[in-house]
C-alpha positions as CSV (number, residue, x, y, z in Angstrom):
1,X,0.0,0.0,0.0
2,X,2.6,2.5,0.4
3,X,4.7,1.6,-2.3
4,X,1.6,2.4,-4.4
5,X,0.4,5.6,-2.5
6,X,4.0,6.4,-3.7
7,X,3.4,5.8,-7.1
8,X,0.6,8.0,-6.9
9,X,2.8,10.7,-5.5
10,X,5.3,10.3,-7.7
11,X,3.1,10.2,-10.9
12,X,1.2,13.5,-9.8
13,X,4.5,15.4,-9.2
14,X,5.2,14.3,-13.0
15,X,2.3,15.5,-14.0
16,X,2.4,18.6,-12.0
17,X,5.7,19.6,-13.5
18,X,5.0,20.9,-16.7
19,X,5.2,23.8,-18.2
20,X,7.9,24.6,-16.4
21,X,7.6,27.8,-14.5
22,X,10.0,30.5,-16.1
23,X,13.5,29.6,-14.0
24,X,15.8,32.4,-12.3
25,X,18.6,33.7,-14.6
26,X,21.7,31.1,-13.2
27,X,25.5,30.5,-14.0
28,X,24.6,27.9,-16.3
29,X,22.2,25.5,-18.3
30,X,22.4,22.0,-18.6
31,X,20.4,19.2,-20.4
32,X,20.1,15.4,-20.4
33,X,19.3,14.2,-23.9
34,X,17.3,11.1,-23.9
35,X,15.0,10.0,-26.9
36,X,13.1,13.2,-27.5
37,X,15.0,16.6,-28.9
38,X,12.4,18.5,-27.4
39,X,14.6,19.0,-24.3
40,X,17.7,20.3,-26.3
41,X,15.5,22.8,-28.0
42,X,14.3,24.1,-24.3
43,X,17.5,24.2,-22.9
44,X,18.7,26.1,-26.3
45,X,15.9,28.9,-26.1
46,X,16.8,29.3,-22.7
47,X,20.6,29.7,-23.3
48,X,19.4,32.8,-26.3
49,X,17.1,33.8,-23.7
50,X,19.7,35.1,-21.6
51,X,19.3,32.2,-18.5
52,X,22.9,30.9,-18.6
53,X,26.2,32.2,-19.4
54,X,26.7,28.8,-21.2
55,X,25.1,25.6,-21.9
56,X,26.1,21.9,-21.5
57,X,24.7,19.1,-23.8
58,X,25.0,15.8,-21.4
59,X,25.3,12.5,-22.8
60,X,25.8,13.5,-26.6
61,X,26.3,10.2,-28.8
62,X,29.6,10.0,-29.3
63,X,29.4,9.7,-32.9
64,X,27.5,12.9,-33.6
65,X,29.1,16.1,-34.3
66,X,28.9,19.6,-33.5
67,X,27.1,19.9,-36.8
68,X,24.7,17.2,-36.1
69,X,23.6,18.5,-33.0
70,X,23.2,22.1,-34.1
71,X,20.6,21.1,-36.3
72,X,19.5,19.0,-33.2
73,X,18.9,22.3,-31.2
74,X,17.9,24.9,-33.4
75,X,20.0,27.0,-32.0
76,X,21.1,30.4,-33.8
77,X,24.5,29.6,-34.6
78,X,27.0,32.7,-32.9
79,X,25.5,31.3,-29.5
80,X,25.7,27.8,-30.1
81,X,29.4,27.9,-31.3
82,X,30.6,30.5,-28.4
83,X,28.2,29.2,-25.9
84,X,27.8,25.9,-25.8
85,X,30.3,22.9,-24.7
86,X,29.2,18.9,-25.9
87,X,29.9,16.0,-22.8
88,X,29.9,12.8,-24.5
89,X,31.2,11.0,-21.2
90,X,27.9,10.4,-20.1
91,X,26.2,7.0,-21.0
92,X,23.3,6.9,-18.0
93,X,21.7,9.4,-15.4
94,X,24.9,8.8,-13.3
95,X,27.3,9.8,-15.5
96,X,25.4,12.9,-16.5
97,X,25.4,14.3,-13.1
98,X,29.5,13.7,-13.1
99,X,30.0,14.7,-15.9
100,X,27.9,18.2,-15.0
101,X,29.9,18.5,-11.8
102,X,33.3,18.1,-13.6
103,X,31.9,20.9,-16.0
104,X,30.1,22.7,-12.9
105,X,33.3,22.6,-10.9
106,X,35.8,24.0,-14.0
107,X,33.5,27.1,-14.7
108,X,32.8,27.7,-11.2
109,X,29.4,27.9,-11.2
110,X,27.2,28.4,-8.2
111,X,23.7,27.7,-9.9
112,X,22.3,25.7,-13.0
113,X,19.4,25.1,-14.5
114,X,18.6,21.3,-15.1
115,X,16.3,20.5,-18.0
116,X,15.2,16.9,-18.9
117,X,11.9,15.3,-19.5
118,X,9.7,15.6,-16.9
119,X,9.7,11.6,-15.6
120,X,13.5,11.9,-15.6
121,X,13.1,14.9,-13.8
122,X,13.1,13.3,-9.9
123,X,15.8,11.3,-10.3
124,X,18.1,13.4,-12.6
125,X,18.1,16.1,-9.5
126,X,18.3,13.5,-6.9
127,X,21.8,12.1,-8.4
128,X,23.0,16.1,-9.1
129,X,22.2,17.3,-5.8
130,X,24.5,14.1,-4.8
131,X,27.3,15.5,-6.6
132,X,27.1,19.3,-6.5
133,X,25.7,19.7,-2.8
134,X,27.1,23.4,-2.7
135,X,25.4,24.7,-6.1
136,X,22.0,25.7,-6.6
137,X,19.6,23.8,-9.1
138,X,16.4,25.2,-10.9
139,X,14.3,22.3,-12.4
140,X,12.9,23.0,-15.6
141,X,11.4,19.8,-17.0
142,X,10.1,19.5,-20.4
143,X,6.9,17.2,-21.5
144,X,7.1,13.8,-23.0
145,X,5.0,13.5,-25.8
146,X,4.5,10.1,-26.0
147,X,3.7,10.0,-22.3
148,X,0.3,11.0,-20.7
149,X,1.3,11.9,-17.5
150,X,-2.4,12.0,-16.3
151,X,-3.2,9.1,-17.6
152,X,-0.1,6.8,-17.9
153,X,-1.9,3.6,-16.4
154,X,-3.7,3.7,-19.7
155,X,-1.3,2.5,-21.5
156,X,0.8,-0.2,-21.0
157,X,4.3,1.2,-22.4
158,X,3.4,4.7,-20.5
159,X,2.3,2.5,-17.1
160,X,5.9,0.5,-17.3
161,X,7.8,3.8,-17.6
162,X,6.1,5.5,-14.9
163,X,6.8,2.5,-12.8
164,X,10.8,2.0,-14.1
165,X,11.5,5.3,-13.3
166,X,9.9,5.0,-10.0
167,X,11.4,2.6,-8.8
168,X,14.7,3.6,-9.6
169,X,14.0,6.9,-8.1
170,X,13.7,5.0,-4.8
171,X,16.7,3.0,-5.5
172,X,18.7,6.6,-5.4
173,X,16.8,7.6,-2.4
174,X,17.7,4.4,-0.5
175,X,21.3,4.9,-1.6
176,X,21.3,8.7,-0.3
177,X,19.3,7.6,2.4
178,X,22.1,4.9,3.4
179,X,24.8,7.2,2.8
180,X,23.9,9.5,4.6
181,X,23.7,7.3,7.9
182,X,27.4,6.8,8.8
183,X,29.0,9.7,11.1
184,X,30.1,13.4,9.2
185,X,33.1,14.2,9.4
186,X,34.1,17.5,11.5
187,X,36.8,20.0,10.9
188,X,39.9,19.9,13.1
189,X,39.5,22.4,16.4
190,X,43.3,22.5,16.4
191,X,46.3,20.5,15.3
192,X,45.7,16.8,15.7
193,X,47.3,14.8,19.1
194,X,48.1,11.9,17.1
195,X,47.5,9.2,14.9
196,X,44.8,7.1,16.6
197,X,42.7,10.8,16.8
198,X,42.6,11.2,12.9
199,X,40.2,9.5,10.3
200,X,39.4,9.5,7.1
201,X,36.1,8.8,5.2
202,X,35.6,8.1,1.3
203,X,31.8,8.1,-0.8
204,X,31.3,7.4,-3.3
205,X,29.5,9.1,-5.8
């Protein structure tokens, strides 16, 4: 019963999401691709739109070029070849959010705006908040079109993808959520009195 009162939840967040309320202006943009282009075209209009300094393309197919994914975007072409960098390290939701931070980190950017498709949307924030703790995030999911967010039981392809990403939304909340139960470290009220009072504690991401 409370896995599916959480289902429910879940599903009417996705719903919810979209349209996007109009995010703050931030450091920088950065999209997940995925199946649909409508997200690159989103994130593109908002880089023109002044929301970013620059935007990152996650996940880009390694074979494609900067050509390809112009065309891809839409974008108008002085801001897409000053202003905008390709990551083609990322193969999953996991290696986007490294691969965000690494670019995060380097530019020294203190807020983004995330865009992905609304399902994605949980999860993708979930694993970026994991690895950028210290920067702010501004969701702005996009619509799938082949997914009825009201009515995605329906369906049998919609029901499974509601459910898949579900479930591995809780998967990253039970990791966080176990993570998070060890002891934090604390910083050093003076120098240390020997070996056996240090310690040192890896995660990770």
């Amino acid at each position: 019963m409370i896995w599916v009162l959480g289902l429910l939840a879940f599903t009417s967040r996705v719903e919810r999401s979209t349209p996007a309320a109009d995010p703050p202006v931030s450091d920088g943009v950065v999209v997940l691709t995925g199946a649909s282009n409508l997200r690159l075209e989103a994130a593109t209009k908002l880089l023109e739109a002044g929301k970013g300094q620059r935007l990152l393309i996650s996940g880009v197919n390694r074979e494609a070029t900067r050509a390809d994914v112009l065309d891809v975007t839409k974008a108008v072409k002085p801001i897409y070849d000053c202003c905008v960098d390709l990551g083609f390290a990322a193969a999953d939701t996991v290696g986007n959010a490294r691969e965000t931070a690494e670019w995060a980190k380097a530019r020294g950017y203190k807020s983004l705006i995330v865009v992905t498709a609304d399902y994605h949307m949980p999860r993708s924030m979930l694993e970026l908040h994991a690895t950028l703790p210290d920067v702010e995030l501004h969701a702005y999911p996009v619509a799938t079109e082949s997914l009825n967010a009201r009515r995605w039981w329906k369906r049998s392809y919609t029901a499974r993808r509601m459910i898949v990403e579900y479930c591995k939304y809780l998967a990253i909340l039970g990791r966080e959520a176990f993570l998070n139960l060890g002891p934090k470290d604390k910083p050093a009220d003076g120098p240390a009195k020997g070996p056996a009072d240090t310690s040192a504690k890896e995660k990770d991401s």
